[in-house]
C-alpha positions in Angstrom: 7.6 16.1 8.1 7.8 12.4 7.6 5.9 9.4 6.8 6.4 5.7 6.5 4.5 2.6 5.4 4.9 -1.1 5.4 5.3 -2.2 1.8 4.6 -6.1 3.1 6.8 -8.7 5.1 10.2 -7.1 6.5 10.1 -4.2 3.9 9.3 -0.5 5.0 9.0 2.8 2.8 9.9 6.3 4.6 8.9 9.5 2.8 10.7 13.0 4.0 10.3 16.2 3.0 13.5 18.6 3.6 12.8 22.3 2.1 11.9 21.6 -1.5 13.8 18.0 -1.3 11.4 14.7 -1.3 14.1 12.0 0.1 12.3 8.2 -0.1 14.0 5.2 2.2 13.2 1.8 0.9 14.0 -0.6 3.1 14.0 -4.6 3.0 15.1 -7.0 6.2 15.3 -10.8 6.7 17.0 -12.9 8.9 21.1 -12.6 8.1 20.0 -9.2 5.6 19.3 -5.8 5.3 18.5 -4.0 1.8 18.1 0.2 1.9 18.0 2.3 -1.3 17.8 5.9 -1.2 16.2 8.2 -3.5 15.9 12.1 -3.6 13.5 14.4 -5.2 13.3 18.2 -6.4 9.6 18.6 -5.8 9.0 21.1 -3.8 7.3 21.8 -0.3 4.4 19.5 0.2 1.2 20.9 0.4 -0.9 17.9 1.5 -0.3 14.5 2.9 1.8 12.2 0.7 -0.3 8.9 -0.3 0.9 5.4 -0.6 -0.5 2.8 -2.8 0.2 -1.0 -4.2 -0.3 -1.7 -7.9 0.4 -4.5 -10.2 3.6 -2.8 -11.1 5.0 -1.8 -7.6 4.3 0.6 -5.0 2.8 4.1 -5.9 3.4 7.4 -4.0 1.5 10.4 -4.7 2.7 14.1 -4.0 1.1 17.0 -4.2 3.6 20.2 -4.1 3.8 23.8 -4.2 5.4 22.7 -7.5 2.5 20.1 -9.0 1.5 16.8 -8.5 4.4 13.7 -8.8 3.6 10.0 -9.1 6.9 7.7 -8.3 7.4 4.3 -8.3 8.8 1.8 -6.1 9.4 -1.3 -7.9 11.4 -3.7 -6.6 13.5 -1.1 -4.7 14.1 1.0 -8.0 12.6 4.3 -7.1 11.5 6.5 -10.4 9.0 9.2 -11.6 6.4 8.0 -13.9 4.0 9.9 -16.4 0.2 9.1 -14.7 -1.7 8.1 -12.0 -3.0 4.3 -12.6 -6.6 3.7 -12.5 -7.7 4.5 -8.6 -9.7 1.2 -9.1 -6.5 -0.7 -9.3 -4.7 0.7 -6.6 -5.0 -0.5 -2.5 -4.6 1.9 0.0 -1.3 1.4 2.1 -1.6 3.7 5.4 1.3 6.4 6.3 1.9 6.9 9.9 3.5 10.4 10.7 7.0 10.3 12.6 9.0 13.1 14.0 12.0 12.3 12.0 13.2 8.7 9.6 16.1 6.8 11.6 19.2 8.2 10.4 20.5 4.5 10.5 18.1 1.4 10.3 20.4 -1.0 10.1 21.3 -2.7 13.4 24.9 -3.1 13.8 26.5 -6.5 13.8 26.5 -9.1 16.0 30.6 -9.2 17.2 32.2 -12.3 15.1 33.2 -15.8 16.9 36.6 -17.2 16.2 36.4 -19.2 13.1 38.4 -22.9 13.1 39.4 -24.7 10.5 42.0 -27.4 11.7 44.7 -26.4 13.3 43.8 -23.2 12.2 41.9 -20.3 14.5 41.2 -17.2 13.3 39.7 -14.1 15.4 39.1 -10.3 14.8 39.2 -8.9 18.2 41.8 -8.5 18.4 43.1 -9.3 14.9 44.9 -13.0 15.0 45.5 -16.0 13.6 47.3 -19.0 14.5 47.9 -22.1 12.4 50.4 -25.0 13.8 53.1 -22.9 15.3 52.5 -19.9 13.1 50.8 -16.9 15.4 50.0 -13.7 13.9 48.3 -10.7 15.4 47.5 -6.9 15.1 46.4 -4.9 17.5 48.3 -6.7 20.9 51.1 -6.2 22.9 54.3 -8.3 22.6 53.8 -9.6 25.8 50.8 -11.2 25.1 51.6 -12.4 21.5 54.6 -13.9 23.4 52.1 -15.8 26.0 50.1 -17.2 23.6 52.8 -18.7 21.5 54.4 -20.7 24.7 51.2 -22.2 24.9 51.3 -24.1 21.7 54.3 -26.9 20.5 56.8 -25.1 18.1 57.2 -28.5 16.7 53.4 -29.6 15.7 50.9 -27.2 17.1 49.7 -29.1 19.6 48.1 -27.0 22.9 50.5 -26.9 26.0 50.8 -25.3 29.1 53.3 -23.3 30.5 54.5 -25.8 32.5 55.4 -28.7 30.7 59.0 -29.4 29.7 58.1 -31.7 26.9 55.2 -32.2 24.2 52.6 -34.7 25.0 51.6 -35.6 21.2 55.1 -35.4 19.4 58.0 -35.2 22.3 59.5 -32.1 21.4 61.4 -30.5 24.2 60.1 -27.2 25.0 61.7 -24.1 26.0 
Protein backbone atom coordinates (compact mmCIF):
# COMPACT_ATOMS: atom_id res chain seq x y z
CA UNK A 1 0.00 0.00 0.00
CA UNK A 2 1.11 3.48 -0.83
CA UNK A 3 0.40 7.07 -0.41
CA UNK A 4 1.75 10.41 -1.59
CA UNK A 5 1.13 14.04 -0.93
CA UNK A 6 2.23 17.35 -2.24
CA UNK A 7 4.43 19.05 0.32
CA UNK A 8 3.95 22.61 -1.84
CA UNK A 9 5.51 23.83 -5.26
CA UNK A 10 7.54 21.03 -7.20
CA UNK A 11 8.03 18.97 -3.90
CA UNK A 12 6.18 15.48 -3.35
CA UNK A 13 6.20 13.06 -0.27
CA UNK A 14 5.51 9.10 -1.01
CA UNK A 15 4.81 6.83 1.99
CA UNK A 16 5.13 2.83 1.45
CA UNK A 17 4.60 0.17 3.45
CA UNK A 18 6.65 -3.15 2.51
CA UNK A 19 5.98 -6.09 5.29
CA UNK A 20 7.00 -4.34 8.57
CA UNK A 21 9.21 -1.68 6.46
CA UNK A 22 7.83 2.12 6.28
CA UNK A 23 10.00 3.46 3.20
CA UNK A 24 9.27 7.58 2.80
CA UNK A 25 10.41 9.37 -0.81
CA UNK A 26 10.93 12.99 -0.52
CA UNK A 27 11.11 14.52 -3.55
CA UNK A 28 11.95 18.25 -4.76
CA UNK A 29 11.90 19.45 -8.73
CA UNK A 30 12.65 22.78 -10.49
CA UNK A 31 13.47 23.67 -13.70
CA UNK A 32 17.36 22.34 -14.43
CA UNK A 33 16.87 20.04 -10.74
CA UNK A 34 15.77 17.21 -9.13
CA UNK A 35 16.25 16.55 -5.16
CA UNK A 36 15.06 12.73 -3.77
CA UNK A 37 15.97 11.52 -0.20
CA UNK A 38 15.03 8.17 0.91
CA UNK A 39 14.23 7.10 4.34
CA UNK A 40 13.31 3.63 5.76
CA UNK A 41 11.42 2.63 8.78
CA UNK A 42 11.10 -0.61 11.20
CA UNK A 43 7.48 0.07 12.15
CA UNK A 44 5.59 -2.50 11.50
CA UNK A 45 2.44 -3.36 9.32
CA UNK A 46 0.08 -0.36 9.16
CA UNK A 47 -3.06 -0.74 10.63
CA UNK A 48 -4.85 2.49 9.49
CA UNK A 49 -4.20 5.17 6.96
CA UNK A 50 -0.99 7.04 7.29
CA UNK A 51 -1.70 11.05 7.89
CA UNK A 52 0.22 13.95 6.57
CA UNK A 53 0.45 17.25 8.14
CA UNK A 54 2.41 20.81 7.85
CA UNK A 55 3.82 22.38 10.98
CA UNK A 56 5.97 25.31 11.81
CA UNK A 57 8.90 22.89 11.98
CA UNK A 58 8.27 20.77 8.78
CA UNK A 59 6.03 18.19 7.50
CA UNK A 60 4.44 15.68 10.00
CA UNK A 61 3.53 12.00 9.23
CA UNK A 62 1.55 10.02 11.56
CA UNK A 63 1.51 6.02 11.66
CA UNK A 64 -0.33 3.91 13.43
CA UNK A 65 1.17 0.17 13.43
CA UNK A 66 0.69 -3.27 14.66
CA UNK A 67 3.85 -1.99 16.55
CA UNK A 68 2.47 1.58 18.04
CA UNK A 69 2.07 4.86 16.96
CA UNK A 70 5.31 6.92 15.12
CA UNK A 71 5.44 10.61 14.43
CA UNK A 72 8.43 11.59 11.77
CA UNK A 73 9.47 14.49 10.48
CA UNK A 74 10.19 15.94 7.17
CA UNK A 75 12.17 18.98 7.53
CA UNK A 76 13.79 20.25 4.88
CA UNK A 77 14.21 16.80 3.25
CA UNK A 78 15.84 15.35 6.58
CA UNK A 79 13.47 12.66 7.47
CA UNK A 80 13.57 11.61 11.50
CA UNK A 81 11.43 10.12 14.28
CA UNK A 82 10.43 12.63 16.91
CA UNK A 83 9.09 12.11 20.61
CA UNK A 84 5.11 13.74 20.25
CA UNK A 85 2.54 14.71 18.31
CA UNK A 86 2.38 18.78 18.06
CA UNK A 87 -0.65 20.43 19.14
CA UNK A 88 -3.53 19.22 16.39
CA UNK A 89 -4.48 22.94 16.49
CA UNK A 90 -1.15 23.78 14.87
CA UNK A 91 -1.10 21.36 12.27
CA UNK A 92 -2.98 21.70 8.51
CA UNK A 93 -4.22 18.73 6.92
CA UNK A 94 -2.22 17.73 3.79
CA UNK A 95 -4.38 14.98 1.74
CA UNK A 96 -2.73 11.41 0.76
CA UNK A 97 -3.99 10.01 -2.40
CA UNK A 98 -3.64 6.05 -2.62
CA UNK A 99 -1.36 4.62 -5.56
CA UNK A 100 -0.85 1.15 -6.60
CA UNK A 101 2.84 1.32 -6.28
CA UNK A 102 5.62 4.85 -5.80
CA UNK A 103 7.65 5.18 -9.30
CA UNK A 104 10.67 3.17 -8.88
CA UNK A 105 12.47 6.12 -10.66
CA UNK A 106 11.01 9.86 -10.68
CA UNK A 107 13.59 11.36 -12.05
CA UNK A 108 13.20 11.95 -15.84
CA UNK A 109 16.23 11.13 -17.72
CA UNK A 110 18.38 13.71 -19.40
CA UNK A 111 17.82 15.68 -22.21
CA UNK A 112 20.91 14.22 -24.78
CA UNK A 113 23.83 17.04 -24.59
CA UNK A 114 24.64 19.50 -27.63
CA UNK A 115 28.16 19.87 -28.76
CA UNK A 116 29.73 22.48 -26.68
CA UNK A 117 32.27 25.27 -28.62
CA UNK A 118 34.62 27.14 -27.33
CA UNK A 119 36.87 28.57 -30.25
CA UNK A 120 38.32 26.40 -32.35
CA UNK A 121 37.39 23.98 -29.98
CA UNK A 122 34.18 21.43 -30.31
CA UNK A 123 33.40 19.05 -28.00
CA UNK A 124 30.58 16.18 -28.23
CA UNK A 125 29.59 13.01 -26.26
CA UNK A 126 27.86 10.97 -28.71
CA UNK A 127 29.99 9.71 -29.75
CA UNK A 128 32.82 10.80 -27.44
CA UNK A 129 35.09 13.61 -29.50
CA UNK A 130 36.84 16.54 -29.46
CA UNK A 131 38.59 18.51 -31.87
CA UNK A 132 40.68 21.64 -31.30
CA UNK A 133 42.75 23.21 -34.41
CA UNK A 134 44.08 20.10 -36.01
CA UNK A 135 43.92 17.96 -32.96
CA UNK A 136 40.83 15.27 -33.31
CA UNK A 137 40.20 12.92 -30.62
CA UNK A 138 37.42 10.36 -30.38
CA UNK A 139 36.12 7.15 -28.47
CA UNK A 140 33.65 5.16 -29.56
CA UNK A 141 34.18 5.48 -33.75
CA UNK A 142 35.63 3.75 -36.36
CA UNK A 143 38.96 4.64 -38.06
CA UNK A 144 37.29 5.35 -41.05
CA UNK A 145 35.40 7.95 -39.82
CA UNK A 146 37.90 9.56 -37.43
CA UNK A 147 39.91 9.62 -40.68
CA UNK A 148 37.02 11.61 -42.65
CA UNK A 149 36.64 13.99 -40.21
CA UNK A 150 40.19 14.95 -39.98
CA UNK A 151 40.54 15.66 -43.96
CA UNK A 152 37.92 18.06 -43.41
CA UNK A 153 39.84 20.42 -41.26
CA UNK A 154 43.50 22.33 -42.33
CA UNK A 155 46.39 20.37 -40.60
CA UNK A 156 48.12 23.69 -40.65
CA UNK A 157 45.46 26.11 -38.67
CA UNK A 158 42.13 24.36 -38.19
CA UNK A 159 40.39 26.04 -40.56
CA UNK A 160 37.13 23.88 -42.09
CA UNK A 161 37.80 22.38 -45.67
CA UNK A 162 36.29 20.12 -47.91
CA UNK A 163 37.52 17.20 -49.41
CA UNK A 164 38.12 18.68 -52.48
CA UNK A 165 40.28 21.45 -52.11
CA UNK A 166 43.97 21.17 -52.81
CA UNK A 167 44.93 24.18 -50.87
CA UNK A 168 43.72 26.11 -47.56
CA UNK A 169 41.54 29.10 -48.12
CA UNK A 170 42.59 31.06 -44.83
CA UNK A 171 46.41 30.18 -44.41
CA UNK A 172 47.57 28.46 -47.96
CA UNK A 173 48.66 25.30 -46.74
CA UNK A 174 48.82 22.61 -49.34
CA UNK A 175 46.61 19.80 -48.46
CA UNK A 176 46.97 16.21 -48.92
Amino acid sequence: MAYVGELGTGSTIYLENQDSQTIITAIAASPGQQQQTSHSFSTGHWTTSPELFRSLQGHIIRLETAQGNYVLLVQNHQIRLIEAMPPRHTLESIPLQQIVHPPTSPIPPMPPLQPLTMGNMVMSMQPMQMRMGNMHLSMGTTATATQTTQNNFCSQCGTAVSAQDKFCANCGHRLH
